[in-house]
N, CA and C of each residue as an Amber inpcrd file, in Angstrom:
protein
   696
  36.1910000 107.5760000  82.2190000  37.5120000 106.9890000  82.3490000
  38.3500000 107.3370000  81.1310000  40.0470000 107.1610000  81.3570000
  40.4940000 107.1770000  80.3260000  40.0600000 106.7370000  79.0880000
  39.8110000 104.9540000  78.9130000  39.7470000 104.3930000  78.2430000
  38.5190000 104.5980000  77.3720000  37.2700000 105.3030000  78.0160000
  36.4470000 106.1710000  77.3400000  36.4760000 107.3330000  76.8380000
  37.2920000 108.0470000  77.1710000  37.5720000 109.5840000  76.8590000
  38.4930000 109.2700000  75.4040000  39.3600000 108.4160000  75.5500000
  39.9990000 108.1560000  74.2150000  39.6900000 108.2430000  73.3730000
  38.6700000 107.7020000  72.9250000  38.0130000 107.7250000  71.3870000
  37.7580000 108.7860000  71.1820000  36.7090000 109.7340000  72.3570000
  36.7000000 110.8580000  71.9590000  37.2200000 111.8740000  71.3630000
  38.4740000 111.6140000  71.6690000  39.3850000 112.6480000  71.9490000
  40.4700000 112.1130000  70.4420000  40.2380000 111.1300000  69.9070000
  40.7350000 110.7780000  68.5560000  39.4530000 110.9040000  67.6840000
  38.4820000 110.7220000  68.0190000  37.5930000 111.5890000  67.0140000
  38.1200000 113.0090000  66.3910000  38.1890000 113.6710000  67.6790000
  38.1940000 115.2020000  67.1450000  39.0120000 115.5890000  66.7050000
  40.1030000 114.8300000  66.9620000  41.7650000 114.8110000  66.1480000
  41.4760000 114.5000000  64.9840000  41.3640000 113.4470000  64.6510000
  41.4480000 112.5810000  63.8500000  40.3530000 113.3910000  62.4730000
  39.0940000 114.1070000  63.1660000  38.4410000 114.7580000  62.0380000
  39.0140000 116.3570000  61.5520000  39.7980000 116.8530000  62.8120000
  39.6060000 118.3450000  62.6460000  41.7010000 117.8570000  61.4460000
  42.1040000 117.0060000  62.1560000  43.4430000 116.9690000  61.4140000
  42.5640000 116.1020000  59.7810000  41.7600000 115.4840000  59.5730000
  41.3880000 115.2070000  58.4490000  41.3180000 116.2410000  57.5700000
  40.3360000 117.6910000  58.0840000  39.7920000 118.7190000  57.1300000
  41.4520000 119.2050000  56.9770000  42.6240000 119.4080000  57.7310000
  43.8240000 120.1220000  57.2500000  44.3580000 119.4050000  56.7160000
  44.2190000 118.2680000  56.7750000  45.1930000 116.8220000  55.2970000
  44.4560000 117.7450000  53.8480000  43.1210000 117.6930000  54.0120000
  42.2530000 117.8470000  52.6470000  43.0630000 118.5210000  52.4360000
  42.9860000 120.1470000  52.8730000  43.5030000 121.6040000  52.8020000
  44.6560000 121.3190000  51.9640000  45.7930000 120.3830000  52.5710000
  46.9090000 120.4870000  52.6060000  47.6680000 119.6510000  51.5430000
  46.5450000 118.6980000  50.5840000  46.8360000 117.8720000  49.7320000
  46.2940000 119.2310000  48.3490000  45.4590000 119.8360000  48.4530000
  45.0820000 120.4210000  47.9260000  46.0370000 121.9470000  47.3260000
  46.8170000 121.9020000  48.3310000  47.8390000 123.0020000  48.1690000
  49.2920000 122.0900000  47.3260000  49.2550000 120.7430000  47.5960000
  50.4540000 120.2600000  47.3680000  51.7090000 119.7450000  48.0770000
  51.2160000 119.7900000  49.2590000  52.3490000 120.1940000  50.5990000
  52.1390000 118.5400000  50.9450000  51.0630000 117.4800000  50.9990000
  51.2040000 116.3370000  51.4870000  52.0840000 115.3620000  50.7900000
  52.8750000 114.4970000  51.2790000  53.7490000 113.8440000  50.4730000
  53.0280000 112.3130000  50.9040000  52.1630000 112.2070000  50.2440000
  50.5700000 110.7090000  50.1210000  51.3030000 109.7420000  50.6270000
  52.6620000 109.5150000  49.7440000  53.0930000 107.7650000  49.9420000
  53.7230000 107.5570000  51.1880000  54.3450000 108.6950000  51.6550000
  54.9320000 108.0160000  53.4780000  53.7830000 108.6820000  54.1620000
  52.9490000 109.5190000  53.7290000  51.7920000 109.5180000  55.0580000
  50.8130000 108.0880000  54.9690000  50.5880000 107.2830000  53.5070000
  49.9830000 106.2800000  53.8150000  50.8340000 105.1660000  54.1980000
  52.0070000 104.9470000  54.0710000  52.7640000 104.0370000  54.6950000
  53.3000000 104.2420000  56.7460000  53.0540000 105.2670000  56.9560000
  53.5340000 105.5550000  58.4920000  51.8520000 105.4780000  58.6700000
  50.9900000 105.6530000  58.1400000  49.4700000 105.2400000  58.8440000
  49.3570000 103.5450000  58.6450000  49.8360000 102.9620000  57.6940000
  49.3840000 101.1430000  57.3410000  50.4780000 100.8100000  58.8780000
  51.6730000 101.6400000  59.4320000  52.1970000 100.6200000  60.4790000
  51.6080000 101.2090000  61.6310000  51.4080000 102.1790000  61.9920000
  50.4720000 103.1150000  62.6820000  49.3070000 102.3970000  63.4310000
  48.1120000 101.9880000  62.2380000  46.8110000 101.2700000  62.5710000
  47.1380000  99.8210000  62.8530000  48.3100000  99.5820000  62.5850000
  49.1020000  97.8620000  62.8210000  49.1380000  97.8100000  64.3120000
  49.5230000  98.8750000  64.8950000  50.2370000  99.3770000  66.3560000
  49.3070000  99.9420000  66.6330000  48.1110000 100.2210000  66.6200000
  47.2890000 100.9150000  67.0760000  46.5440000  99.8320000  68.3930000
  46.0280000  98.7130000  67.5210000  45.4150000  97.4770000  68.9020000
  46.1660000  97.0940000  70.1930000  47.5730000  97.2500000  69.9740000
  48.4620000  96.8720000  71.3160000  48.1570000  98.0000000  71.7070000
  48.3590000  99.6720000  71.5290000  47.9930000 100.7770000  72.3160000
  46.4490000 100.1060000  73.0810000  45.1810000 100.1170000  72.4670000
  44.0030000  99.5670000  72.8890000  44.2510000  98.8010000  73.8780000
  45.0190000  97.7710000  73.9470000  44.8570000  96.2120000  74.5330000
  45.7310000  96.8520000  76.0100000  46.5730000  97.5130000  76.2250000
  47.3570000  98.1850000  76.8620000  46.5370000  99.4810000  78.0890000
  45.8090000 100.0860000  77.0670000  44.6190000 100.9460000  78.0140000
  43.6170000 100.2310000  78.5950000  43.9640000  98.9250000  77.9980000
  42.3530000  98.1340000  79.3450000  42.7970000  97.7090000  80.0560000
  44.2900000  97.1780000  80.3280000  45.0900000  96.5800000  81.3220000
  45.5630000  97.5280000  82.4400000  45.5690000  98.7330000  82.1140000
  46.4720000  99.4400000  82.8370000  45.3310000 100.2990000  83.7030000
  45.2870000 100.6590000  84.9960000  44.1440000 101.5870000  85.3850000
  44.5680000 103.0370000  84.8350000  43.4410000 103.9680000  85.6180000
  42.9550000 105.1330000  84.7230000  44.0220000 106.4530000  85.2460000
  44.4460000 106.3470000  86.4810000  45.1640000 107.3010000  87.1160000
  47.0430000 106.9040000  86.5630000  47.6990000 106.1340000  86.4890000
  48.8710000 105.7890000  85.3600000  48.4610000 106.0730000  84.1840000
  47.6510000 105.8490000  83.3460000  47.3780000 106.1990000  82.0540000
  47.2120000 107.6180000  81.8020000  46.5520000 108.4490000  82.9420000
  46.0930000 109.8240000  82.6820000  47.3840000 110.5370000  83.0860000
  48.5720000 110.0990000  83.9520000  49.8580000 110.7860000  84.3100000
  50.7770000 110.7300000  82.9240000  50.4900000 109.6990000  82.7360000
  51.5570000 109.0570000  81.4040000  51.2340000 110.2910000  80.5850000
  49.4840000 110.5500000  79.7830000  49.6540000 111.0960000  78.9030000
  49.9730000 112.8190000  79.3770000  49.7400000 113.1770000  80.5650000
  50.6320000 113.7720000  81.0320000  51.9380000 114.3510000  80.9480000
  52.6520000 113.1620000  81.6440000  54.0880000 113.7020000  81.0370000
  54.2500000 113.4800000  79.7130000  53.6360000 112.4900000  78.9570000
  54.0890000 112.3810000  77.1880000  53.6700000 114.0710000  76.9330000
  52.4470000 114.7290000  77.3170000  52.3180000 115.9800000  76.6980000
  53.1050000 117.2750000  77.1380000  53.5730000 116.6750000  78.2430000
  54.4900000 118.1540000  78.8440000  55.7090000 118.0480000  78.0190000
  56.1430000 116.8980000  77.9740000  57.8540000 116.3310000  77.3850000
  57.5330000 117.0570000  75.6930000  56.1640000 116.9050000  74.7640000
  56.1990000 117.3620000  73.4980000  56.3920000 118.5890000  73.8190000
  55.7580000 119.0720000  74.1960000  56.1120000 120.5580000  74.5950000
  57.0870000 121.1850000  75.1520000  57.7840000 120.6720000  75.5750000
  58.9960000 121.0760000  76.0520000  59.9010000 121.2550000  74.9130000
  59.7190000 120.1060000  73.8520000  60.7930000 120.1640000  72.5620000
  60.1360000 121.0830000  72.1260000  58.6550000 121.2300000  72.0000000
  58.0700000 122.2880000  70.8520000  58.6680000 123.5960000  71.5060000
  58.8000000 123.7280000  72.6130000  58.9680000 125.6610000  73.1940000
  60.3720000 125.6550000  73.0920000  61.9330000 124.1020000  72.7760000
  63.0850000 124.4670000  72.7020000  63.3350000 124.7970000  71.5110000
  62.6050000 123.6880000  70.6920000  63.2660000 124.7310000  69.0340000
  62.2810000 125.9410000  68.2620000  61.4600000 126.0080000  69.2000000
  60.9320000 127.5370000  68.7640000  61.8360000 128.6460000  69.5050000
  62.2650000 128.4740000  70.3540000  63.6780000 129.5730000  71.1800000
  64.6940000 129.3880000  70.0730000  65.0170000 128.6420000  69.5240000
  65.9840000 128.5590000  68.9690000  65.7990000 129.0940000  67.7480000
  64.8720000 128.9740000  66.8060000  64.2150000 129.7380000  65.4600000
  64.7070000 131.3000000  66.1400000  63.9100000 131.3580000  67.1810000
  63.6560000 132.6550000  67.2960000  65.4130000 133.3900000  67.8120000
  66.2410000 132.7460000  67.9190000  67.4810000 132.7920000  68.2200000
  68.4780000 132.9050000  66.8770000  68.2060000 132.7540000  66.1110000
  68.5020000 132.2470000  64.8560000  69.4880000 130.8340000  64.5230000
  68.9510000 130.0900000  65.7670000  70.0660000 128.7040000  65.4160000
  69.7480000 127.8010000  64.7090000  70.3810000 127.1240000  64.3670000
  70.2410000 126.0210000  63.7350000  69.7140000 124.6060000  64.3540000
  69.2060000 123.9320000  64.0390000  68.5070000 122.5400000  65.0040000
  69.5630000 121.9520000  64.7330000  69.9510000 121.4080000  66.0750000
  71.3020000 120.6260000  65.7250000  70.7470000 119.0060000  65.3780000
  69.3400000 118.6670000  65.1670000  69.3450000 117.1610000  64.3400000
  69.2720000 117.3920000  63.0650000  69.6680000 118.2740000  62.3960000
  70.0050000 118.6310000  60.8000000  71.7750000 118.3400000  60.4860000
  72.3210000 118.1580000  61.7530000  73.7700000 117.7380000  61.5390000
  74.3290000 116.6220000  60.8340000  73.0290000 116.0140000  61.5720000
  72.7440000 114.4470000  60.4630000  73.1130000 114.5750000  59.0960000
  72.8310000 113.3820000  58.4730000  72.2790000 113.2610000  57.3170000
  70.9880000 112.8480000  57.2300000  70.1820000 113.4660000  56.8110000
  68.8390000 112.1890000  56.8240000  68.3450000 111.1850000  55.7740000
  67.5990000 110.1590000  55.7510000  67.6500000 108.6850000  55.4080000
  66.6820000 108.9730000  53.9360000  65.9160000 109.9640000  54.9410000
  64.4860000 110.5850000  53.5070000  64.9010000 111.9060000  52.9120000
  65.2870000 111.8900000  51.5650000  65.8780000 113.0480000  50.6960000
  64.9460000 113.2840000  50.0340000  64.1780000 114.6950000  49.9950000
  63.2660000 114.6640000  48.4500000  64.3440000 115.1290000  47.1810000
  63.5680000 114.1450000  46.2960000  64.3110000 114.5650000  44.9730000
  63.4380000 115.5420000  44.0640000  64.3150000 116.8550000  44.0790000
  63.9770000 118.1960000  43.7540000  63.7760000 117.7890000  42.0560000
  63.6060000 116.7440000  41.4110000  63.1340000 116.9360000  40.1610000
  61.6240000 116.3050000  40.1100000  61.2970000 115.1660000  40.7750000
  60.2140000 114.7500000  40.9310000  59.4610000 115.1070000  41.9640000
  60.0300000 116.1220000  43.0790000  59.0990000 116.1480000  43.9170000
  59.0460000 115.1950000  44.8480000  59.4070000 114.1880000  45.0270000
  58.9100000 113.0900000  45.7290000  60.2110000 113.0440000  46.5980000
  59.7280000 112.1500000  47.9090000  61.4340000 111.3790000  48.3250000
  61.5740000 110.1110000  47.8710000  62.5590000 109.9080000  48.1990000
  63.6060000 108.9490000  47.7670000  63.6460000 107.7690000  48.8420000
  62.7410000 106.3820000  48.1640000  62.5490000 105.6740000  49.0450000
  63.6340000 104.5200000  48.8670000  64.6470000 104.6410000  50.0570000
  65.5120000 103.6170000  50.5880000  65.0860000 103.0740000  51.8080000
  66.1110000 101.6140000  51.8280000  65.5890000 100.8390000  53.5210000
  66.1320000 101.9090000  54.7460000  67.1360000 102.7560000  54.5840000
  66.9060000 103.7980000  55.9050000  65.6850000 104.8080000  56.2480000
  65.1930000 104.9910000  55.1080000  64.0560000 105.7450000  55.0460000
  62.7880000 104.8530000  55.4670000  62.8470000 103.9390000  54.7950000
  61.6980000 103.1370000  54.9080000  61.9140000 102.6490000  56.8090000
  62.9590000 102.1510000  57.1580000  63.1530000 101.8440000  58.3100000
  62.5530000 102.7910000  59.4820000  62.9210000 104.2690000  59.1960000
  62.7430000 105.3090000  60.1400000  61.2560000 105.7010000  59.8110000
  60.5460000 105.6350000  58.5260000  59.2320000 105.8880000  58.5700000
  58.4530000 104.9090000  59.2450000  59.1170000 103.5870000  59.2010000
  58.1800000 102.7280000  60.4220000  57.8460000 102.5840000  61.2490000
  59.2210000 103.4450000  62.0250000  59.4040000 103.4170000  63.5230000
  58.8140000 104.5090000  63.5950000  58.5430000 105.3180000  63.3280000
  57.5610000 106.6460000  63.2930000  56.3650000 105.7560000  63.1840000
  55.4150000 105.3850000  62.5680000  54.4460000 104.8290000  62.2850000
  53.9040000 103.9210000  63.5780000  54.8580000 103.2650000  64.1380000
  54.9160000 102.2430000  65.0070000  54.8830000 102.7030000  66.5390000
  55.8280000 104.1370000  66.6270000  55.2080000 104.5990000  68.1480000
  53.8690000 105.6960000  67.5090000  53.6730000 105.6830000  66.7760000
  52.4340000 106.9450000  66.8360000  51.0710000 105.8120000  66.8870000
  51.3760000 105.1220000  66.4380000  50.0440000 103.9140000  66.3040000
  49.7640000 103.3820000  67.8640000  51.0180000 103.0510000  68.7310000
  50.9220000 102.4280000  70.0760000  50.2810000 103.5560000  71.2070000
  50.8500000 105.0850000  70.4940000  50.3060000 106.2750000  71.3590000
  49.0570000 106.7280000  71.4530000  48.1230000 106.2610000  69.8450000
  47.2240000 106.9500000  69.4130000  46.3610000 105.8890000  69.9800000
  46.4890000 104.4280000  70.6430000  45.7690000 103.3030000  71.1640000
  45.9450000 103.5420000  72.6650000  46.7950000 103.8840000  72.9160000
  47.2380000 103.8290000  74.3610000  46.5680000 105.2050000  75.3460000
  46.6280000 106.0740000  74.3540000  46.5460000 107.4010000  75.4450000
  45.4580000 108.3310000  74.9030000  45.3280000 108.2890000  73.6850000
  44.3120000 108.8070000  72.9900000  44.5470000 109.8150000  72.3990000
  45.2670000 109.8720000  71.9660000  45.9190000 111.0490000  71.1210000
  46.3880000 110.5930000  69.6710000  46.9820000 111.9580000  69.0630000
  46.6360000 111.5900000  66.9600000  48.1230000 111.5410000  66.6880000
  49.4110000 111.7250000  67.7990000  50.4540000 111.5930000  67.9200000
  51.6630000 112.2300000  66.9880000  51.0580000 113.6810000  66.6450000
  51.5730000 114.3960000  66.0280000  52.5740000 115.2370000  66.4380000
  52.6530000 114.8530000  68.0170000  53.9540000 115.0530000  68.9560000
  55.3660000 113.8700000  68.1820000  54.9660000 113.2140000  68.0760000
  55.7700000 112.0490000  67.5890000  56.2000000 112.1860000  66.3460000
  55.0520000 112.3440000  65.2460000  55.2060000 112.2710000  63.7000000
  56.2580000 113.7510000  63.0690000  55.7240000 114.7870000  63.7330000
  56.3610000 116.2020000  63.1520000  57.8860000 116.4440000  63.6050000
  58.0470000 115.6720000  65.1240000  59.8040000 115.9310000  65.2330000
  60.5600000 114.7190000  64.5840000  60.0430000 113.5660000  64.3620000
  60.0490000 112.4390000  63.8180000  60.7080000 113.0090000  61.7890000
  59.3300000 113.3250000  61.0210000  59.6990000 114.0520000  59.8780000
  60.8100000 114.9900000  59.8320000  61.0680000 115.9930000  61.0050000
  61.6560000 116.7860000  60.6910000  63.4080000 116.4900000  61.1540000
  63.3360000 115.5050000  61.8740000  64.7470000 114.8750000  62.0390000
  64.8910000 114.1910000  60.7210000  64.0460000 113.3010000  60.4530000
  64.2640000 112.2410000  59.2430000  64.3960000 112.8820000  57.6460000
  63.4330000 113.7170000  57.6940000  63.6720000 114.0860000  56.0320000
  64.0840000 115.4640000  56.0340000  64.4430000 116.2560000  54.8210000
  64.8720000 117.1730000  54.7540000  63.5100000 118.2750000  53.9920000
  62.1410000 117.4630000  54.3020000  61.4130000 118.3610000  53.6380000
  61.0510000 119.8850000  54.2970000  60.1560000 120.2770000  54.1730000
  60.1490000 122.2490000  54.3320000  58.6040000 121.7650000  55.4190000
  59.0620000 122.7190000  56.7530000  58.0420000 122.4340000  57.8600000
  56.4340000 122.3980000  57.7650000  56.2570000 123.1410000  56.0180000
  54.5810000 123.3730000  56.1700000  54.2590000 121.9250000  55.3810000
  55.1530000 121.2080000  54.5810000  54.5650000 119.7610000  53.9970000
  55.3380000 118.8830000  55.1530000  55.7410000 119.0460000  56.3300000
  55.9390000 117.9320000  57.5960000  54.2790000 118.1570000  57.7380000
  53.9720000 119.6890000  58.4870000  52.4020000 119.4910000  59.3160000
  51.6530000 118.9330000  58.2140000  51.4490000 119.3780000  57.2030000
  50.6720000 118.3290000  56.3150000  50.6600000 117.1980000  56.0670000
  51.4880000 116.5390000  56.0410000  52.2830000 115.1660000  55.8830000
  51.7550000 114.6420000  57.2560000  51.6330000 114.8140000  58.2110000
  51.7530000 114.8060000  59.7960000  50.3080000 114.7030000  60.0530000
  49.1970000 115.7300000  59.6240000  48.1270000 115.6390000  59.4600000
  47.6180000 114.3440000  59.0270000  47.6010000 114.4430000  57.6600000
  47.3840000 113.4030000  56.5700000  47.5540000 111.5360000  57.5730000
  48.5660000 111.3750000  58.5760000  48.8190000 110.6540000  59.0370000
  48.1060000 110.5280000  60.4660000  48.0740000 111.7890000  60.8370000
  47.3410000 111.6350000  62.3100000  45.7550000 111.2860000  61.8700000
  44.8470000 112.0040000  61.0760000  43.5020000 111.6430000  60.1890000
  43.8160000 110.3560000  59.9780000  44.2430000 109.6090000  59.2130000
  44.2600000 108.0490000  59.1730000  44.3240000 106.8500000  60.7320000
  45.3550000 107.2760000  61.6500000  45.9600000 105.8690000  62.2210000
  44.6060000 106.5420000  63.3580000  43.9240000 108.1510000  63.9210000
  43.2870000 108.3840000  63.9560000  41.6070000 107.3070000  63.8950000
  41.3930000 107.5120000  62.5150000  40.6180000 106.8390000  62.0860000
  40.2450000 105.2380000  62.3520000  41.8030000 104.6720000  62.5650000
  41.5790000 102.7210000  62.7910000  41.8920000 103.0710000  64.0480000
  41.6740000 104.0140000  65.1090000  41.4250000 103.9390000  66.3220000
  40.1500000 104.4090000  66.7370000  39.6820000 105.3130000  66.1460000
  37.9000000 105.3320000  65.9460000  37.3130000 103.8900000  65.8640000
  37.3970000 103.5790000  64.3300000  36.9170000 102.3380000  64.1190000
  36.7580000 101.1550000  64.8430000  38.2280000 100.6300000  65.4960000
  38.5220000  99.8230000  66.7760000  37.2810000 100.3190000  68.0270000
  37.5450000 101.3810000  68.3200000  36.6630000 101.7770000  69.7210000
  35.1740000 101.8200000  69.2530000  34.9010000 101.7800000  68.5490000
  33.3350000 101.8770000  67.9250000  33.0560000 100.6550000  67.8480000
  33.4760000  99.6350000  67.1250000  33.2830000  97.6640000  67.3300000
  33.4730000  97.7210000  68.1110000  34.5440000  97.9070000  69.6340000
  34.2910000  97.5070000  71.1440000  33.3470000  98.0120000  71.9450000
  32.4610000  99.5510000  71.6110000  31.4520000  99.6850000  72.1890000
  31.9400000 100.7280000  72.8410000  33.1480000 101.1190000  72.7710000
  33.9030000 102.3950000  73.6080000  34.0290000 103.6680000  73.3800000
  33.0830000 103.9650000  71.8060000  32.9350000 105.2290000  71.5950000
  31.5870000 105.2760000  71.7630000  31.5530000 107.0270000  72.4640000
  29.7770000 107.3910000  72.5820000  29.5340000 108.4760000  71.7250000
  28.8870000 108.2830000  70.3860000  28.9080000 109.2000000  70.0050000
  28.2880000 110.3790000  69.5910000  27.5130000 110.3600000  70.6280000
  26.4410000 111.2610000  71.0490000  27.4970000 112.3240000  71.9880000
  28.3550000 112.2580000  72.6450000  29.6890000 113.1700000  73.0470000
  30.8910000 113.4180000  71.8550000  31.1170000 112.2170000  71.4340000
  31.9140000 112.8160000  69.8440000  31.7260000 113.5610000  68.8130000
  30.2740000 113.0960000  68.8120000  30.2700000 114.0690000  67.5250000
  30.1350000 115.7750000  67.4340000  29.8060000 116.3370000  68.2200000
  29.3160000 117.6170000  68.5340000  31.0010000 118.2400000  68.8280000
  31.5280000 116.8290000  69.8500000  32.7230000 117.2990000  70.1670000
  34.3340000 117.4500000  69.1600000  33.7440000 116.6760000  67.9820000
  34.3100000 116.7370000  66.7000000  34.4220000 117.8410000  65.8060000
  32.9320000 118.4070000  65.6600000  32.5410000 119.3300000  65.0030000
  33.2950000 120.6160000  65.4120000  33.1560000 121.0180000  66.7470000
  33.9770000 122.0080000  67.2040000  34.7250000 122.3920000  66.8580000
  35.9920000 120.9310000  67.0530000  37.6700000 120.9930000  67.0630000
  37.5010000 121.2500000  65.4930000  36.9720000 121.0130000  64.6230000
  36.7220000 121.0520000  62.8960000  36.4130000 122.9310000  62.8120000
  35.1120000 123.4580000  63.4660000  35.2510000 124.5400000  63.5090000
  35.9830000 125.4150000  63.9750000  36.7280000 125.0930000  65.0400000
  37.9950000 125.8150000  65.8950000  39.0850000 125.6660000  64.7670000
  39.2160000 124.5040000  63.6850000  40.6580000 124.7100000  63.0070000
  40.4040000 125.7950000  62.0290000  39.2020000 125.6510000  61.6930000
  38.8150000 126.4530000  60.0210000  39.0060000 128.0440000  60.5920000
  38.5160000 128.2760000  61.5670000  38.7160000 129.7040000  62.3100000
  39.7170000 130.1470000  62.5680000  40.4680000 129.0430000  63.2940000
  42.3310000 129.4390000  63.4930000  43.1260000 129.7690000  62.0340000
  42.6410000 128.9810000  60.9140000  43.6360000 128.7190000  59.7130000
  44.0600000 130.5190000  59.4100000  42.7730000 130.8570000  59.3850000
  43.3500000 132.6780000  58.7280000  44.3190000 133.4210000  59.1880000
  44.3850000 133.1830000  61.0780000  45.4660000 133.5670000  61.7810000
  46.7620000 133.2340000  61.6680000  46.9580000 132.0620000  61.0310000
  48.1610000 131.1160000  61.1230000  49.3100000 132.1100000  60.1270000
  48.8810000 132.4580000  59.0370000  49.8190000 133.8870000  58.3810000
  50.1530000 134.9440000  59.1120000  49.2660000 135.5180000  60.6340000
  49.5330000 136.7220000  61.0110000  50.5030000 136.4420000  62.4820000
  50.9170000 135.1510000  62.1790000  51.2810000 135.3270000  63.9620000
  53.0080000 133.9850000  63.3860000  54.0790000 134.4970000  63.5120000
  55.0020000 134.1160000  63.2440000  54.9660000 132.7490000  63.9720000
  55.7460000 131.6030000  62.9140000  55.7360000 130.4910000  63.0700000
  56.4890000 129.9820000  64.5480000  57.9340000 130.4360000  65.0980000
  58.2040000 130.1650000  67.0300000  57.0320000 130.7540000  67.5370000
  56.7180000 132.0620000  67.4110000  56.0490000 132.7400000  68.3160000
  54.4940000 131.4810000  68.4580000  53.7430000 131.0090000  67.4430000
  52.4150000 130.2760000  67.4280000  53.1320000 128.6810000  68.1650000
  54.3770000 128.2490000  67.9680000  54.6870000 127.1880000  67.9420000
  54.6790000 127.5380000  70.0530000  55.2730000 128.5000000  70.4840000
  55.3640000 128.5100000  71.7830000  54.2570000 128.7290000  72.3820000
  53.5730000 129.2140000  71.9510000  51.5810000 129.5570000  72.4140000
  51.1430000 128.6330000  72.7480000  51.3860000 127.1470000  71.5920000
  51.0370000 125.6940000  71.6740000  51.4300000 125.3700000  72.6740000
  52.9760000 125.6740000  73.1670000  53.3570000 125.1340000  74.2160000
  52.8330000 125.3510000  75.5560000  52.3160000 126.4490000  75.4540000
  51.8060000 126.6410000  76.6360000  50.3180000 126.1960000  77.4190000
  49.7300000 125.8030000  75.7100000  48.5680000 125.6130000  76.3500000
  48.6620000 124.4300000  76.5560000  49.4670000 122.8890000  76.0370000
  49.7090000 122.4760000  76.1890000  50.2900000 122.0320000  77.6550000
  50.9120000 122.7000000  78.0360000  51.3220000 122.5820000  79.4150000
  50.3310000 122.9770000  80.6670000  49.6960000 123.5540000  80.1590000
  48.5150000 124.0190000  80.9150000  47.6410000 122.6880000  81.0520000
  47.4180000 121.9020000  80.1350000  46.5000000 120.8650000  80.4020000
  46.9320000 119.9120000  80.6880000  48.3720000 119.6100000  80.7230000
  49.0320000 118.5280000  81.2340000  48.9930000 118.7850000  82.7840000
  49.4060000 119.8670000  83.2790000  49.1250000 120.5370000  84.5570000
  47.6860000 120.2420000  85.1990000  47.0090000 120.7770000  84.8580000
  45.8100000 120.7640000  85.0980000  44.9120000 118.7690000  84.9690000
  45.3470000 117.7970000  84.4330000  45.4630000 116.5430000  84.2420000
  45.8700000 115.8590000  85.4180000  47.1250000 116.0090000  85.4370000
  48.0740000 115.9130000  86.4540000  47.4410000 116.2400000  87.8410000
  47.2400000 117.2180000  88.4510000  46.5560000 117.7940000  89.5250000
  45.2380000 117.1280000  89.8030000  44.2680000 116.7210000  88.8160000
  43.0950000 116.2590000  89.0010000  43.1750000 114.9370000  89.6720000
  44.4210000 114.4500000  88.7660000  44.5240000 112.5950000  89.1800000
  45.1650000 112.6170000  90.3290000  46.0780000 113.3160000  91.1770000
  47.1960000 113.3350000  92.2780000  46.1030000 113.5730000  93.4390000
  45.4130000 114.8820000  93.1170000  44.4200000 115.2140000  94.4070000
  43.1580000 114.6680000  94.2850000  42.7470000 113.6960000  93.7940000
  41.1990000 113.5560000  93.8510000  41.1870000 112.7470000  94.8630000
């Protein structure tokens, strides 16, 4: 069932996006204090996602995450056309709330910032309980509307956050008895070895062009999801 497959499936997130937080703190690119503050509201919002997947049956839950994954993808394959177009994202028209300040490095924590990192925190926590996912659909267009930082410390930043709220959704499903992890763990390891293998490629294959690849496979399994639950 859904509500079993979940954990799983935030295991392997949750570990294979852990080893690219490490990576990615290690390079400098993670910005610690709003990835641990969008994970503390995150794992807050994480039990109503939970409490929500036991109420709801398995065929709505498996459409939902469905369309939630076709709809990320759809934004991911529009502003990779558009990179590749040379336009501009028109949510940079804004102003945004989170400024890094180019002498310290850091951003600049005000209540608009703080406000919009919550609400980030707050649907990725309800998504990552609800559907089983590390909700990095949410967190990376989320960062990249909100702050003005540079796209390789969003995925890091993004990481760093999906590995945590991740994690207090492991934890949760493991005290209820809902992770097996005699299927997780092997199935963890993988997604951990599948990232370390991908990382070398990630320099040779331009950033729209990899970003639309995602999209597709992405759509492929929403498809393929979709079809299983409609015709069975």
């Amino acid at each position: 069932s859904m509500v079993e497959a979940a954990p799983i499936g935030l295991l392997a997130v949750g570990l294979a996006a852990g080893v690219g937080a490490v990576l990615g703190l290690r390079e400098g690119r993670v910005r610690y204090r709003a990835a641990l503050f969008i994970a503390a509201i995150g794992v807050a919002a994480t039990p109503l996602g939970l409490l929500l997947a036991h109420r709801l049956p398995n065929a709505p839950l498996a459409l939902l995450f469905a369309g939630v994954l076709g709809y990320a993808c759809l934004r991911t394959w529009r502003k990779a056309a558009k990179a590749l177009r040379g336009e501009h994202d028109s949510a940079h028209r804004f102003i945004e709330p989170c400024v890094l300040n180019p002498l310290q490095g850091r951003l600049r924590w005000t209540l608009p910032c703080a406000r919009a990192l919550a609400l980030t925190g707050a649907v990725s926590g309800l998504l990552s309980g609800l559907l089983g996912v590390g909700g990095g659909f949410v967190i990376i267009p989320a960062l990249n509307r909100y702050t003005n930082l540079r796209m390789e410390s969003i995925v890091a930043t993004s990481l760093a956050v999906i590995a945590l709220v991740s994690a207090g959704s492991v934890v949760s499903a493991s005290v209820s008895g809902l992770l097996h992890w005699w299927i997780g763990g092997p199935f963890a390891l993988g997604a951990v070895v599948g990232l370390l293998l991908a990382r070398p490629w990630t320099s040779r294959i331009a950033g729209p062009r990899l970003q639309q690849l995602f999209a597709l496979a992405g759509w492929t399994a929403a498809l393929l999801l979709a079809a299983k639950v409609l015709w069975r």
